[in-house]
Each structure stands twice: as structure tokens, then as C-alpha cells.
N, C-alpha and C positions, 0 to 999 in steps of 0.2 A: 240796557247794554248787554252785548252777548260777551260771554264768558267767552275765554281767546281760547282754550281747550273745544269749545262747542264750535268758534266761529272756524277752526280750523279744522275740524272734522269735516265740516259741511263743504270746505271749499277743496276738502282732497275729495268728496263726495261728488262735489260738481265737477272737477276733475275729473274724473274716471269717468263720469256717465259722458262728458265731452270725447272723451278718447273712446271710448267704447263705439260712438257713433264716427267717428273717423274711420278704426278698424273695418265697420263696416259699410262705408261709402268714401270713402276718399280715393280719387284717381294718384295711383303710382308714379304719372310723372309730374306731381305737384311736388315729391319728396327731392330734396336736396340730400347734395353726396353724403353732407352728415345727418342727416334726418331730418324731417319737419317738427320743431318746436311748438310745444303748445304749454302755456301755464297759467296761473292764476293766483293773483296776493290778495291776502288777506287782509282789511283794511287798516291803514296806516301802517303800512308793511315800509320797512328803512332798509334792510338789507338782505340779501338771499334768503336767508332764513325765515322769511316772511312770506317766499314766493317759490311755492307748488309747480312740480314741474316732471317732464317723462325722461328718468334718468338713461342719455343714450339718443331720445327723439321717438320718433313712431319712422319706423324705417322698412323699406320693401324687401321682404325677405320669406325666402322657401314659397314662392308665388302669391303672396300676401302682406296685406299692411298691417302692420303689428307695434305696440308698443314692446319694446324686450324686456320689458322692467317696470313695477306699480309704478304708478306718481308717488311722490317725495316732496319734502319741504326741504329746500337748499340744493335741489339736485342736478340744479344750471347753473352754474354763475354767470356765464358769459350772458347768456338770456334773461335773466332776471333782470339787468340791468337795461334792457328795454321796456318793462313793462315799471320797474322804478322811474326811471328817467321819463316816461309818459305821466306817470303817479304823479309827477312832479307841477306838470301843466293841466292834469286834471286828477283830481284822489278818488274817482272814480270808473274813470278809465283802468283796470286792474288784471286784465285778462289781456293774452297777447299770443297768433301764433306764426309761425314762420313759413313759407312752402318757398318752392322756386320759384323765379323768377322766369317768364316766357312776354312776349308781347302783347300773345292770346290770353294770357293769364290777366294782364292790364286789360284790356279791351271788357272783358267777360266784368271785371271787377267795377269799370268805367260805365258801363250798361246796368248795370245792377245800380248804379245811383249811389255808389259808394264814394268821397271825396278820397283821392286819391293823390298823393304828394310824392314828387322828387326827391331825392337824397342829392343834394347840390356838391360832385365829388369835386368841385372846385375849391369848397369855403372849407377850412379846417379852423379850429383852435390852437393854442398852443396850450401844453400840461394841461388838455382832456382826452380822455378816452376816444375814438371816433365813434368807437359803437355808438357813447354817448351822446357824442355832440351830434353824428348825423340825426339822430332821433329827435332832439332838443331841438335844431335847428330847424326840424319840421312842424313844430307845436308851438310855434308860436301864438299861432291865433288859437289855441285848443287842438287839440288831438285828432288829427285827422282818422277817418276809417283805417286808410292804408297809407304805408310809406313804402315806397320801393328804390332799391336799387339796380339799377342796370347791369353793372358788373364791373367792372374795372380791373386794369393790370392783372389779365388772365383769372382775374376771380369771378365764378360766376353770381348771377342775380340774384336778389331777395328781396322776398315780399315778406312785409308783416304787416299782421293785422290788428287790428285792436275793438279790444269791447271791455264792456264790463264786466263779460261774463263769458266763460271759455263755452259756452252753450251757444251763444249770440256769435263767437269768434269760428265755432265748429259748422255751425249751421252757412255760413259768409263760402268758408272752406267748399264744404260739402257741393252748394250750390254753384260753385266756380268748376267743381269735378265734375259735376255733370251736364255741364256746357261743353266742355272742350274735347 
């Protein structure tokens, strides 16, 4: 068993080498207005604090994709709880990132032989989260590659992805950038 000092070293490690390869191939219009999300928990990770993340996003800025700020443990909440809430249907599904939402972007992802899941903006909970329950409600049968939303009431789309490993989740990325 790894010491949680060591296992979290290694996963802000993986981290950054994942973001390091986005800065340098990721297409510009994959980034959402708030940034593209990218992160990674460390196993059996319960709450943010568990789940490594790019405080801010990797966002297109002075003609380049950048992250503004190292990776952090706790530095998304909102985000974290996607990659919890997946943790939950599978504890090794732990990595997860976000880009926009396009049709080209499904198609590219659909091609690639990625399972690819609806966010059904019809079915809500009551006293859940939606972030949560749209995620939840798509991992049913296990974790799908990709979960998207369409956009809804003037909000625009979102795509996230999942892997075990923000390497597997960047390389998914990367490969979708250089299709479109």
C-alpha cells in the first residue's frame, strides 16, 4: 500500500504531465467560456480534497492554451464532483476532463469508438445536485467514456470525459483536437 503522501505526489505528477501535453496540442475551440477542466483522485478519494485539479481551467489566453495556475488538491469543487460521483459507479474510473460541447466534437468522439452517453435534461432528482445526478444517471451500467450535454436554457454544451488516468483522458482530448 502506497503511503497517501506518495500516492498524492504522483497523481499531482500525473497531472501536470497531462496538462503539460494539452498546453501543447489541444485545439482552442474545445475550451469552454470557463475553461476546460482536467483532474484526477487519488484512490478512494470522498471529497474535493481528494481530487487534483487546474485551479481556474486550462483556458485560451494571449494566443495560447495555458493552464494560469499549477494543479492543486481541492481546487474545483464544482468539478470534482464529477469525477466523485463517477468514483461512485466505478472506483477506478478517477480522472475526468471537461471541453465544449460541438456536434463535430460527438461525431469525432463517436468515431473513435468511445461509448458516448446523453445527459437526459428531462429526468431530474429532487434534493440532488444536477451536476450530480446528470452524471449518476448516466453510469448506470458503468462509466461511460463520455457523457454530454447538449446545452440547455441558453447554456452552452459539455463534454466530459473519463478515464482512469488524466494521461488516457488527455491523450482522448488531444486526439479529438486534431480531427476537427
Amino acid at each position: 500500500m502506497k503511503d497517501p503522501a506518495q500516492e498524492r505526489s504522483e497523481a499531482l505528477y500525473r497531472l501536470d504531465l497531462a496538462v503539460a501535453h494539452l498546453e501543447a496540442s489541444m485545439s482552442p475551440l474545445l475550451i469552454p467560456d470557463r475553461g476546460a477542466s482536467l483532474l484526477y483522485a487519488v484512490k478512494g478519494a470522498r471529497d474535493r480534497d481528494g481530487v487534483a485539479a487546474v485551479p481556474g481551467g486550462v483556458v485560451f489566453s494571449d494566443g495560447k492554451v495555458t493552464a494560469g495556475r499549477p494543479c492543486a488538491f481541492g481546487a474545483d469543487e464544482r468539478c470534482a464532483r464529477i469525477v466523485l460521483t463517477a468514483m461512485k459507479f466505478d472506483p477506478h474510473m478517477r480522472s475526468a476532463g471537461t471541453i465544449r460541447f460541438s456536434e463535430k466534437v460527438l461525431s469525432v468522439f463517436q468515431a473513435m469508438l468511445l461509448e458516448c452517453t446523453p445527459i437526459d435534461a428531462t429526468k431530474k432528482a429532487p434534493d440532488i445536485s444536477t451536476l450530480n445526478w446528470d452524471i449518476a444517471s448516466c453510469c448506470k451500467d458503468g462509466v461511460p467514456d463520455i457523457i454530454f450535454d447538449c446545452g440547455r436554457n441558453e447554456k452552452l454544451g459539455i463534454v466530459y470525459i473519463f478515464g482512469e488516468d488524466p494521461v488516457v483522458v488527455t491523450n482522448n482530448i488531444i486526439i479529438c483536437s486534431n480531427r476537427i
